[in-house]
Structure formats: structure tokens, C-alpha cells
C-alpha positions as CSV (number, residue, x, y, z in Angstrom):
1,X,16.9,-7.1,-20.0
2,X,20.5,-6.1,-20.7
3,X,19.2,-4.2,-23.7
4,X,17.2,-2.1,-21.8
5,X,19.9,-0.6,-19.1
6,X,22.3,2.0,-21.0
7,X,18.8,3.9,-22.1
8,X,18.0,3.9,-17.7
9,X,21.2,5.8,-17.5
10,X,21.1,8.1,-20.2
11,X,17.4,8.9,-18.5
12,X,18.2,8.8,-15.3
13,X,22.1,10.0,-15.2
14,X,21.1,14.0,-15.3
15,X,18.2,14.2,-12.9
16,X,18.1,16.2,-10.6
17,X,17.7,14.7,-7.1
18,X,14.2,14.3,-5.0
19,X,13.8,17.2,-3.2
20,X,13.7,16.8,0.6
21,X,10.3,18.2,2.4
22,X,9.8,18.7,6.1
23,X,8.3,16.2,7.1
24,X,4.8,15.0,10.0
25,X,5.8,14.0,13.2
26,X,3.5,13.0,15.7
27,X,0.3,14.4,13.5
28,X,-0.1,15.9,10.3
29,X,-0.3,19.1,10.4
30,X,-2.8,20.9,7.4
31,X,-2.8,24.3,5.8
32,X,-5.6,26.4,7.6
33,X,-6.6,26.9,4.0
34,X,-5.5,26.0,0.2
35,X,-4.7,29.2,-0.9
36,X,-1.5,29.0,1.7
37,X,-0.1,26.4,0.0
38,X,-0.6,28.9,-3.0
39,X,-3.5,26.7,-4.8
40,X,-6.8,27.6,-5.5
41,X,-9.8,26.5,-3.0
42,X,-12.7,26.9,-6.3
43,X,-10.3,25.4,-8.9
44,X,-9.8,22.4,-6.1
45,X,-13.7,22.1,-6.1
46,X,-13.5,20.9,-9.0
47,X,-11.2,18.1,-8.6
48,X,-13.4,17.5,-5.2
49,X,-17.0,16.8,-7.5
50,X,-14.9,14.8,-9.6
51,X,-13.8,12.7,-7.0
52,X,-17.6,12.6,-5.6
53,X,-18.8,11.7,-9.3
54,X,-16.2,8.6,-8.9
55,X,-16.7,7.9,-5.4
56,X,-13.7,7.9,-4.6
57,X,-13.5,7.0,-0.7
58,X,-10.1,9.2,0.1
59,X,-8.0,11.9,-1.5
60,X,-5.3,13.0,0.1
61,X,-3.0,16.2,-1.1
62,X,0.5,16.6,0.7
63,X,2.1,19.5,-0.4
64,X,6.1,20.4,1.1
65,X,5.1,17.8,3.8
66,X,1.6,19.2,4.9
67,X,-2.1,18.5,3.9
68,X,-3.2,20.9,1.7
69,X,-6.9,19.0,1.7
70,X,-8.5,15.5,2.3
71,X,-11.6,14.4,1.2
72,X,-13.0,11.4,2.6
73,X,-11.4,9.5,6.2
74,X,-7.5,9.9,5.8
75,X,-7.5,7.7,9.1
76,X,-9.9,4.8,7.6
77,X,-7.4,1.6,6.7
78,X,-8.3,-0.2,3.5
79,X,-6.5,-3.3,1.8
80,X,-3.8,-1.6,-0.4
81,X,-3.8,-4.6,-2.7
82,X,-0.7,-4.4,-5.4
83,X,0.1,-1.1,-3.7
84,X,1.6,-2.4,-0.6
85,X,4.3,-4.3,-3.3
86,X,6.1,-0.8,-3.3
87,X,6.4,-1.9,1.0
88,X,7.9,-5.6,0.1
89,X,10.4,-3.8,-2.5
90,X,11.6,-1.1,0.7
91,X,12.4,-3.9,3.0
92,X,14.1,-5.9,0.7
93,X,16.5,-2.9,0.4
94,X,16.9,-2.8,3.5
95,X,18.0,-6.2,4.6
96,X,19.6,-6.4,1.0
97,X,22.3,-2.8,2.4
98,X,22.9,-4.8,5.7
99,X,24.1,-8.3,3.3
100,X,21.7,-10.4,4.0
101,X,20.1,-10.6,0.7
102,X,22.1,-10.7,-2.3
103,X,19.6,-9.7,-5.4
104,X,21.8,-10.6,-8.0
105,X,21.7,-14.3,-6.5
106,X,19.7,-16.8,-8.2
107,X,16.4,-18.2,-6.4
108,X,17.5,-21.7,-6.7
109,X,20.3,-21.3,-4.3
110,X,17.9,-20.0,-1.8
111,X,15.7,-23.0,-1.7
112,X,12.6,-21.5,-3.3
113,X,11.0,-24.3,-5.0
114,X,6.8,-24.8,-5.6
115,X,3.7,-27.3,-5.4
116,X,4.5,-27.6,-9.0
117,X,8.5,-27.7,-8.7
118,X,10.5,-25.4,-10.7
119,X,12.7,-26.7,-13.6
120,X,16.5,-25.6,-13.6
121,X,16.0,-22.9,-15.9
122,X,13.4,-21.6,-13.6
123,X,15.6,-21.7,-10.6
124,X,18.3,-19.3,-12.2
125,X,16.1,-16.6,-12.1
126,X,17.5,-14.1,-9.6
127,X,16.1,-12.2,-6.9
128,X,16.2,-8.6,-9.0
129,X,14.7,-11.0,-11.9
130,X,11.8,-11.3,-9.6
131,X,11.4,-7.7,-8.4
132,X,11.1,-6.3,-12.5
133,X,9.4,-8.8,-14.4
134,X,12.0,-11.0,-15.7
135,X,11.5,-14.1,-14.1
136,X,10.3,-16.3,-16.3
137,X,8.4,-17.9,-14.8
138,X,4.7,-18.5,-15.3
139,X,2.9,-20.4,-12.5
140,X,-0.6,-19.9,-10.3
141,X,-0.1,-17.5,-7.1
142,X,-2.3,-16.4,-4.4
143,X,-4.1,-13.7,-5.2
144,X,-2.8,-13.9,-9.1
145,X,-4.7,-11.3,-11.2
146,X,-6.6,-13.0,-13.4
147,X,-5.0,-12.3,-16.2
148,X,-3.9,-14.9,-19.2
149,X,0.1,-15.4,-18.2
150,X,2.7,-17.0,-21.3
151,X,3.3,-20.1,-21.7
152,X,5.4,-21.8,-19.3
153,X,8.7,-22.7,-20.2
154,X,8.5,-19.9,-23.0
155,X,10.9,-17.6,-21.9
156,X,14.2,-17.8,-20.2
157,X,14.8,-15.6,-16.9
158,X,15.8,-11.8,-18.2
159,X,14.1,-12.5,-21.6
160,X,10.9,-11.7,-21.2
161,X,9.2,-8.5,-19.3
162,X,5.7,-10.0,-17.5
163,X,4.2,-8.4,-14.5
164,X,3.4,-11.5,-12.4
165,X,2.0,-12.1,-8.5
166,X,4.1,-15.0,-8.5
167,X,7.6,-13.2,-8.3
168,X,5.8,-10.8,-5.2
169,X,5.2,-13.9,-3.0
170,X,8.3,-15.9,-3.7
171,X,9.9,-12.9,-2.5
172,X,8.0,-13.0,0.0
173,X,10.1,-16.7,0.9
174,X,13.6,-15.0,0.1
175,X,13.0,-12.4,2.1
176,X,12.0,-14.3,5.4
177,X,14.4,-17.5,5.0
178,X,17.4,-15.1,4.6
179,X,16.6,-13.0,7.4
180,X,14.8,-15.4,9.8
181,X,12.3,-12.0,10.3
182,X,8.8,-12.4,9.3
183,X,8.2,-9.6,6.5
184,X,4.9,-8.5,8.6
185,X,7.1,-7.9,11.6
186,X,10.0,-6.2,9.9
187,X,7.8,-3.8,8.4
188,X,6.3,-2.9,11.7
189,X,10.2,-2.4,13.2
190,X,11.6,-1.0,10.4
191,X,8.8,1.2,8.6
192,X,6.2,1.7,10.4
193,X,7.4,2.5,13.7
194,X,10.1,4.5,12.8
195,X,7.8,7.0,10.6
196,X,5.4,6.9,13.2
197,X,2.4,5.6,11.3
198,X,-0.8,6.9,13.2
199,X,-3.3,4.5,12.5
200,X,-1.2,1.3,11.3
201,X,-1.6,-1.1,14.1
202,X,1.1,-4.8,13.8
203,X,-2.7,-6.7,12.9
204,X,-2.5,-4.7,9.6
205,X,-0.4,-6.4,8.0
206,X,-1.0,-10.1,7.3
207,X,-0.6,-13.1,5.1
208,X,-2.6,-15.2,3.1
209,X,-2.1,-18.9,2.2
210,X,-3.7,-21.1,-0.6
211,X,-3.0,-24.5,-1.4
212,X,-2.4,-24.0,-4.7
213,X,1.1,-22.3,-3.9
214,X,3.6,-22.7,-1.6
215,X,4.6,-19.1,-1.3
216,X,1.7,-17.0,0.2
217,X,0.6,-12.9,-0.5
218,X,1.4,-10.2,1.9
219,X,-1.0,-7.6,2.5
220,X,-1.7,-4.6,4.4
221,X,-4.5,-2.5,5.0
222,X,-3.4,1.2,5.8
223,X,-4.8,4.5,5.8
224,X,-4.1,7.3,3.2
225,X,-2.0,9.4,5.9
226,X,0.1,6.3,6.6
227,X,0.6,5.6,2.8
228,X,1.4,9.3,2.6
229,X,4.1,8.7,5.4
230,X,5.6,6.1,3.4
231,X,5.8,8.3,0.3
232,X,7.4,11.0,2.3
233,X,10.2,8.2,3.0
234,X,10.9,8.0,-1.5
235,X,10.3,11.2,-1.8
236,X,13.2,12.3,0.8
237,X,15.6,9.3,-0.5
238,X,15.0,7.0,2.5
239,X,15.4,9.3,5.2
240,X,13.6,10.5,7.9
241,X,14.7,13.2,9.9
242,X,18.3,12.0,10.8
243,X,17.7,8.4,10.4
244,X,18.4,6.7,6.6
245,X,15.8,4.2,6.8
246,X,16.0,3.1,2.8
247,X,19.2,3.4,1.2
248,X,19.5,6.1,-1.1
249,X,20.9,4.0,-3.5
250,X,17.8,1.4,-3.2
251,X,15.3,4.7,-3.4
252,X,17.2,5.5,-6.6
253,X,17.0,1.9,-7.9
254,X,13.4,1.3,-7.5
255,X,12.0,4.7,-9.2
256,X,14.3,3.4,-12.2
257,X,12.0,2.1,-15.0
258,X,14.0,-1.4,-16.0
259,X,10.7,-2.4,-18.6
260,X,11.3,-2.6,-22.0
261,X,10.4,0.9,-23.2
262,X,8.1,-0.6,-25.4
263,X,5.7,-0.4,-22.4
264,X,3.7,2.7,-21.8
265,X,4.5,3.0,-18.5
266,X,8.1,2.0,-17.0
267,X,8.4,-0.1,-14.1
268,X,10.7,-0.4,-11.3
269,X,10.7,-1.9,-8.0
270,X,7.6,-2.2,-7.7
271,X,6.7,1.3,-9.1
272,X,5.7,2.4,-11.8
273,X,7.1,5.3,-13.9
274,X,4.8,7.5,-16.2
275,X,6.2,9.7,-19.0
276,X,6.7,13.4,-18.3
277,X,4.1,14.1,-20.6
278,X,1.1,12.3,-18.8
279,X,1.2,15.3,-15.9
280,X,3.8,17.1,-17.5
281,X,6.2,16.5,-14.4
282,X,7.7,13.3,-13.0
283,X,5.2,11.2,-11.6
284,X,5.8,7.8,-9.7
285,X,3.1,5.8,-8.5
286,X,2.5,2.6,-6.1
287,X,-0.6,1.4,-7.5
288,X,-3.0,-1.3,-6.5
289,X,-6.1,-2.9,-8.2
290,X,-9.7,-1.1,-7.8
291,X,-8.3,2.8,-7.4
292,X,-5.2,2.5,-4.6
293,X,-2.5,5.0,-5.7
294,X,0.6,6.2,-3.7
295,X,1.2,9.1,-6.1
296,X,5.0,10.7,-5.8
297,X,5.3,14.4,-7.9
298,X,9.0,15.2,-6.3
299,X,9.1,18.4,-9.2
300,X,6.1,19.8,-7.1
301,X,6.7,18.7,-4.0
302,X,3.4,16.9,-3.8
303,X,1.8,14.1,-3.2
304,X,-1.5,12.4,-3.8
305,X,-2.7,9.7,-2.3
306,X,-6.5,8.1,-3.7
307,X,-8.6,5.0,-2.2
308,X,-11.0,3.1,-3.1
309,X,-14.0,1.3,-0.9
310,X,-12.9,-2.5,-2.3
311,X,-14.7,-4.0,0.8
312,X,-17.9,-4.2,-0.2
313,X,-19.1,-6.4,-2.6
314,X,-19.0,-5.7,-5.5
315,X,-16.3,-3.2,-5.3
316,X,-17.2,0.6,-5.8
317,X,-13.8,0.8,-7.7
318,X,-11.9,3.8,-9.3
319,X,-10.0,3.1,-12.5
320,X,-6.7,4.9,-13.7
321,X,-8.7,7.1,-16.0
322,X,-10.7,8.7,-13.7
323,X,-7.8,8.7,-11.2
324,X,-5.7,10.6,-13.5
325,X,-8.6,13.2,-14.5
326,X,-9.1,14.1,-10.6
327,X,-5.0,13.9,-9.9
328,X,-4.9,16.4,-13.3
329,X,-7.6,19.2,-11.8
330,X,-5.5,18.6,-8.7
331,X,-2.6,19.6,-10.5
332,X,-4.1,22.8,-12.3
333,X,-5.6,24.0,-9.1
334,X,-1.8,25.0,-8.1
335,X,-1.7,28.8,-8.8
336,X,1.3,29.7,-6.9
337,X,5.1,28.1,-6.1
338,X,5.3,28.9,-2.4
339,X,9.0,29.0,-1.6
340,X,8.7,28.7,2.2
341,X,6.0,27.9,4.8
342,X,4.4,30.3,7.1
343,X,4.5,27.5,10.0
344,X,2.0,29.8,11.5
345,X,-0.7,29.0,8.4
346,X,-0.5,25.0,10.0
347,X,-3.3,23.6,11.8
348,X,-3.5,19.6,13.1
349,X,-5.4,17.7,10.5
350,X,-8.1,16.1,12.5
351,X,-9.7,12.9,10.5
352,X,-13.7,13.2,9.1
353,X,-15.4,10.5,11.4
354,X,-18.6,12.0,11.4
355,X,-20.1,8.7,10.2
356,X,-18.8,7.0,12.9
357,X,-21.8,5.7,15.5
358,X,-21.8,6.3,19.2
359,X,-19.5,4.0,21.1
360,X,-19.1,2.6,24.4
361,X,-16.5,1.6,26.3
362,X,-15.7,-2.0,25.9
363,X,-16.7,-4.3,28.8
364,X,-14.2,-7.3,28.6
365,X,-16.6,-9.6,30.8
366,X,-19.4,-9.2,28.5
367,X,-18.0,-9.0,25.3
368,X,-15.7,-12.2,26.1
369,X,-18.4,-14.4,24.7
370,X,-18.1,-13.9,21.4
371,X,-14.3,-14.3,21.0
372,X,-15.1,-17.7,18.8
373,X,-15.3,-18.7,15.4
374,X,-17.8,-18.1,13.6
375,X,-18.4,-21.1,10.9
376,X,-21.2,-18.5,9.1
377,X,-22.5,-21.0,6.8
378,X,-19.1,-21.5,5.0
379,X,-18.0,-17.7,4.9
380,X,-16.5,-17.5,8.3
381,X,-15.0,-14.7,10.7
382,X,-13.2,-15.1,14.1
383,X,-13.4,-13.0,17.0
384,X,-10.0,-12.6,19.1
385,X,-8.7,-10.6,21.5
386,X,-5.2,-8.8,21.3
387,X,-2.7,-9.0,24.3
388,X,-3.5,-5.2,24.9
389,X,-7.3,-5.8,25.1
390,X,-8.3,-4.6,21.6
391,X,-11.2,-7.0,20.3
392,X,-10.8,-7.9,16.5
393,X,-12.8,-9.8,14.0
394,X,-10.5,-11.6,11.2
395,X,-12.4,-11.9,8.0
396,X,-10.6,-13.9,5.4
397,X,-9.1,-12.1,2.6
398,X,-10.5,-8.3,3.6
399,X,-7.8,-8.8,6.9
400,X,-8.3,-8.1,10.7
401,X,-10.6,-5.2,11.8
402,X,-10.9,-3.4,15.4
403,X,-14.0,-4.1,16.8
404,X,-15.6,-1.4,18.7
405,X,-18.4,-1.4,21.1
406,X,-21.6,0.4,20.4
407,X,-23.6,-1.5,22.9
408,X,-22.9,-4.6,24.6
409,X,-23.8,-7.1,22.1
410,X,-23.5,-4.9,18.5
411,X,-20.3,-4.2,17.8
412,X,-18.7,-1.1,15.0
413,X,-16.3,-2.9,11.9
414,X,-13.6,0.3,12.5
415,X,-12.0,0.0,8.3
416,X,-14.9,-2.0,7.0
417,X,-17.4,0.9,8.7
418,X,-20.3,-1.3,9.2
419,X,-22.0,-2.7,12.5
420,X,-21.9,-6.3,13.3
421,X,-25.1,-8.5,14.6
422,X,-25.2,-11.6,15.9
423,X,-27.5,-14.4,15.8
424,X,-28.1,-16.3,19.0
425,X,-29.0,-20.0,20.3
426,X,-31.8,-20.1,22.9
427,X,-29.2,-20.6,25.5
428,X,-28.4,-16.5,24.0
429,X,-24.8,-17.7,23.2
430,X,-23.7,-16.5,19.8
431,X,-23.9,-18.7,17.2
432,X,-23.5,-16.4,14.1
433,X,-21.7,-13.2,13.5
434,X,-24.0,-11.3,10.9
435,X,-23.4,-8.0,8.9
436,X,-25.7,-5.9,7.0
């Protein structure tokens, strides 16, 4: 890996800074039209159709800290999958400024060990090791990708650049033994609440265990004006409004590319870096599997945030290339550099949830008998209800969904979007929790 460092700071030594952006408070506010936030409303139509053509579920433009359009529910949470990775990587930073995680510190003297333990050699991969690919190591993890790892044993740590699920989830272990805080609740104090997500709710963000590992994943499931939030954090260096919540330094570190530059794409802390050439600006992306991008252009000012509907089965996903081709028309529908804002062109983005049903309010006394698990012939679900009286349904591997009334017994999946049956005994207890 050594190798590879003088050429980050010959890149990286002469940029200029990230430029800082006013920034949502309570809402997001939205340009009353495209045209002032000088880019074209036909030449964005375009982009739009493509994104229709790809079904995309949600496009999201931020330009100098304001929506400039959205297409699709900015307010609907979905799994951010790999995405989320760029979360992980923030509040490692954090903890990592106050001294309570040294990444330079080799795993084994933390304790991290596995179902199959590690060797020696394993064990002196360090914490930053893990974070850019260099671990060395080469074992199953929750939610691994798939894809056909090296041989174990083949590489020493900082030999050998492989992007691995492994490293994400025994970070995950680092993280929470060093700083007796579970990552899910750190990320609520720390991120979340101080950026005032709107639609992020503590439930979000959750864990999932396997036996095949000792180390579990972390997800969240977040909606595109929340990741849009969090890119506002990178691309103002850490800070929001007076508060530094990520270092500087750490924000600086993690949009550095420390793959060999043999890749096509550099990678950082859990970012990626694209060439100037692929949208002729800086670009750097938090990117997760089936059409999840938190896309940072800090030379525009802009961001772009895309989602994909990866809760149905089979996905209806969104691959890079078509991804890139709506970001690009995005891009080219900018006619004009606006050097201020007319605050006075602002409206308050209100979300599109025209395809939401009619509700009712929820009736805790007769909605109290399905809070129960739900066996469902071996794919199960289980109803609970949250100390402030919200009713959720926790569905293995998609998360844990707000349920909302529509009539007393039929209930509305808020994220998955779907209604909810239920099958019942002749007694007319519930028995099965059924979707369409």
C-alpha cells in the first residue's frame, strides 16, 4: 500500500477545498423552479424520461444546499445496502478524533477473532487496513457479495487491494468494543440528530447476524433527503452550521483514493473516487448494490442522490451505467453558474405521496392483537410496538417498517409501500401476516 501514497499527495496536495453550501434546517427548502438555480427545466426532462425508462424509484438534485428537483418520494426510506458503509467510515472518525480508536492499531490487539479463527498474520491487519482494502483477509461475512474472494492466506495485510464485506463488519466489532456505544445508537446521537434527519427514525438502523460469522452487517434504510443531509456534512468538511461533527481531517482522509491506481475507480473510506474525466469534474460517490448512490460534485456545488426499489423481489435495480447516463443529462441541463440565491425563489419541498392510501388513526386496543410473530410458513415477520406508540413490522433482512392503519385490521408497509393482510383462525385471531 506504501507504494501507492506519495501519488495521493501529489493528487490531492493542490486541491482546492470543498466548497461550503448553506445548508436545510428543519425542511428542505426547493427552487420554485429549475431555471432559478440557472438549469434548464426541458434539458432536465430529459434526464427525468431517462430516469422513468430505468425506473429509477428517487432522484434527488441539491444544488448550493437546495432541491433543484425530485423525482420519485424523497421521504420514502429504502435499505442503502454498501451505501450506508460511507456512515460506518464517519463514525469511526469520530470516535477515532476523541482517542478512542486508534486506526493504525492492529485488529488482534482489539480482540477481533472469527468462527474460523484468524491466523497471526491475519491479526496484524490494522484498523485503516480494514477501512481500504488491505486486510488480507479472505473469510465468509454476512451479507458478503457474492463474489469469488483470493485465496486465503495469499496475501499479507497491506499487500493486496480487495474490496471485502468482511473488513465492514469486523469494524463493526472495533468500533463498538472500543467505545462501549452501539454503532446504531451512535449514529442516531451523533449523525442523525444533529443534522436533523426528517424521516430517519432510531428503528432504521439495524443489525443482522448469521452464524456463519461472528461479526454481523449494519444497515440502514434512509430516505434520499436524509442521504442528501449526510452528503451536505462531506461536502462542507464535517460541519454543520457551527458544530464540526466529522473532522476535517477525517473528511479529507476518506475522499482520498488509497487503491492501487491500477483500479479504474479510487477508493477511500468507504468512497469511491472517479476520474475527472468520467463527469469532467470531481465526483465522489457512496454507492450501494442495485442503483443506491450518494453522489458528491463539490466543483458544482451539487449533489445527486438516486434509489432504487430493491424490496421487491426480484429487484427492479439500476446499474452504474444507466446511473451515470441520467447523472450526465443532469449535469448538461446546468445552463447558468448562479453566484448567489434569491432566498425569495425558495419554496418548502413537500414529498410526492400521492400513492399513499387513506389512513386512519391508529386504535391501540384493536390493533394490539396482532403485535406477535408471525412464523409465515418459514418466511416470518414480527409485529411490535415502539415505546412512543408507533406499530412496526420487522421483516428479516429488508429491516423494520412503520405500520400504518388503513382500516382496523389492514395495515399500510410506510418504505415497502404495500398493504398488509392477515389470515385468521376461526377464533378471528391472526394467525398469518400476508402481503400482496
Amino acid at each position: 500500500m506504501k507504494k501507492y501514497l506519495p501519488l495521493v499527495f501529489v493528487l490531492f496536495g493542490f486541491m482546492p477545498p470543498l466548497t461550503p453550501n448553506r445548508l436545510p434546517e428543519k425542511q428542505w427548502l426547493q427552487y420554485k423552479t429549475p431555471e432559478d438555480a440557472g438549469f434548464s427545466s426541458q434539458k432536465l426532462q430529459k434526464a427525468h424520461r431517462l430516469a422513468q425508462q430505468y425506473n429509477s424509484a428517487s432522484v434527488l438534485i441539491i444544488y448550493k444546499g437546495a432541491i433543484v428537483q425530485s423525482w420519485g418520494d424523497a421521504s420514502r426510506r429504502f435499505r442503502m445496502h454498501s451505501s450506508r458503509k460511507a456512515t460506518q467510515s464517519a463514525l469511526i472518525g469520530i470516535y477515532a478524533s476523541k482517542g478512542m480508536i486508534d486506526i493504525n492499531k492492529p485488529i488482534g490487539e482489539y480482540g477481533v477473532d472469527e468462527v474460523t479463527p484468524l491466523t497471526d498474520v491475519e491479526k496484524k491487519a490494522t484498523v485503516k487496513q480494514l477501512m481500504t482494502g488491505y486486510s488480507g483477509i479472505y473469510l465468509p461475512s454476512v451479507a458478503h457479495g457474492g463474489d469469488e474472494m483470493p485465496e486465503r492466506g495469499i496475501h499479507q495485510p497491506g499487500e493486496h487491494w480487495y474490496y471485502n464485506n468482511w473488513n465492514y463488519n469486523a469494524l463493526n466489532t472495533v468500533f463498538e468494543q472500543q467505545t462501549h456505544v452501539k454503532l446504531t445508537d451512535a449514529f442516531v446521537g451523533h449523525i442523525a440528530q444533529p443534522i436533523g434527519m426528517e424521516d430517519f427514525v432510531p428503528h432504521d438502523a439495524w443489525y443482522n447476524y448469521e452464524k456463519i460469522s461472528l461479526h454481523p452487517v449494519y444497515h440502514i434504510n434512509m430516505s434520499s433527503r436524509d442521504m442528501a443531509r449526510f452528503g451536505m456534512l462531506y461536502i462542507n468538511e464535517g460541519r454543520w452550521g457551527n458544530d464540526q461533527i466529522i473532522p476535517a481531517q477525517w473528511v479529507k482522509e476518506s475522499l482520498t483514493p488509497y487503491s492501487p491506481k491500477t483500479e479504474r475507480i479510487g477508493f477511500g473510506y468507504a468512497w469511491n473516487i472517479y476520474p475527472d474525466k468520467t463527469f469532467t469534474q470531481r465526483c465522489f460517490t457512496a454507492e450501494g448494490m442495485g442503483g443506491h448512490a450518494l453522489m458528491l460534485f463539490p466543483d458544482s456545488e451539487m449533489l445527486i442522490v438516486h434509489r432504487a426499489n430493491t424490496y421487491i423481489e426480484p429487484w427492479v435495480s439500476v446499474d452504474w451505467i444507466a446511473i451515470k447516463k441520467i447523472v450526465k443529462e443532469i449535469l448538461a441541463a446546468r445552463t447558468e453558474v448562479k453566484s448567489t440565491i434569491d432566498e425569495s425563489k425558495l419554496i418548502a419541498y413537500e414529498p410526492d405521496r400521492k400513492h399513499w392510501p387513506a389512513l386512519i388513526a391508529d386504535n391501540p386496543s384493536k390493533t394490539k392483537r396482532f403485535e406477535k410473530y408471525y412464523d409465515n410458513d418459514g418466511d416470518p415477520v414480527t409485529i411490535v410496538r415502539e415505546k412512543d406508540g408507533q406499530l412496526i413490522i420487522n421483516i428479516p433482512y429488508l429491516g423494520n417498517f412503520n405500520l400504518h392503519s388503513i382500516t382496523d385490521s389492514t395495515f399500510f408497509v410506510e418504505g415497502k409501500e404495500e398493504k398488509i393482510y392477515f389470515e385468521y383462525n376461526n377464533k378471528r385471531e391472526p394467525i398469518k401476516a400476508i402481503f400482496p
